[in-house]
C-alpha positions in Angstrom: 17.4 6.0 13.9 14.4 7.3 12.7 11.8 9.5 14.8 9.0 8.2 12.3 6.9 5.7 13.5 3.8 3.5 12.0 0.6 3.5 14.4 0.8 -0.4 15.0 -3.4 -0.5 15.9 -3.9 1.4 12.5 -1.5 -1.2 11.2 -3.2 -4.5 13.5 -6.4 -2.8 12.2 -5.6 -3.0 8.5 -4.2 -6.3 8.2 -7.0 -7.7 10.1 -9.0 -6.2 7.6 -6.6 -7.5 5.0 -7.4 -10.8 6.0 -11.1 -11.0 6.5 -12.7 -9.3 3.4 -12.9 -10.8 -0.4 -14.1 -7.0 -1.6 -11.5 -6.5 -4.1 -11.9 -2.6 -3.6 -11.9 -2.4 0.3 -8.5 -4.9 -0.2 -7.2 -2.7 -2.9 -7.9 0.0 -0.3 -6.4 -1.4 2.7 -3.2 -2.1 0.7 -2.6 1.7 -0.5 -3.4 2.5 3.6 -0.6 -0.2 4.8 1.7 1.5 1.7 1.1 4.2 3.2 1.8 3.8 6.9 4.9 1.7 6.1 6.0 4.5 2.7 8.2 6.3 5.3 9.8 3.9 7.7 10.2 0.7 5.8 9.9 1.2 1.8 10.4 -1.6 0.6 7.3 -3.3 2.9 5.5 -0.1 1.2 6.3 -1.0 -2.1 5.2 -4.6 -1.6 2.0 -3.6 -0.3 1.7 -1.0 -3.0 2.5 -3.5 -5.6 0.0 -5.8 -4.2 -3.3 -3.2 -4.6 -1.7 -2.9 -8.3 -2.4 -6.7 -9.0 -5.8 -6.7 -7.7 -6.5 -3.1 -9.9 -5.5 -4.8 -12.8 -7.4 -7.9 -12.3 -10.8 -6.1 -12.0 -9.5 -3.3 -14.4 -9.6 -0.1 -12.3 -8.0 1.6 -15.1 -8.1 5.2 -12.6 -6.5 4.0 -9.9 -4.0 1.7 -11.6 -2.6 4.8 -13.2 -2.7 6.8 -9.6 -1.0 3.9 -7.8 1.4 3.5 -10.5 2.4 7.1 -9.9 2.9 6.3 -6.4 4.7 3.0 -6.7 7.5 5.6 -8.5 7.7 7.8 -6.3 8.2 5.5 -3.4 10.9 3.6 -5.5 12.8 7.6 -5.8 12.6 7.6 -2.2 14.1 4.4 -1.8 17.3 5.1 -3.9 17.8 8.7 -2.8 
């Protein structure tokens, strides 16, 4: 079993944020933050959520960050098959 564990506020916190705000960057935000705190634990919930902040990116065509998070999306894909 794993030692590594998610903050569940930070989590409660971000979802609830998740769910109240239509600012595409603050959602895009909150979705590389849940990535995050899941990326270790649970990878494929981290992959979902970062997969998520890469729809909205492209629909508003944040060409920076697309290419960041695309990076990251590969990494945490390695992880998962190693």
């Amino acid at each position: 079993m794993s030692s590594v564990k998610i903050n569940s506020q930070t989590v409660t916190t971000l979802l609830h944020t998740l769910k109240t705000t239509s600012n595409d960057s603050i959602r895009i935000e909150t979705l590389i933050q849940l990535s995050n705190q899941y990326r270790v634990i649970n990878q494929d919930t981290a992959i979902m959520y970062a997969k998520k902040a890469l729809e909205i990116e492209k629909k508003i065509q944040m060409t920076y960050l697309i290419t960041k998070y695309k990076v990251v999306l590969v990494i945490l894909f390695l992880l998962k098959r190693s």
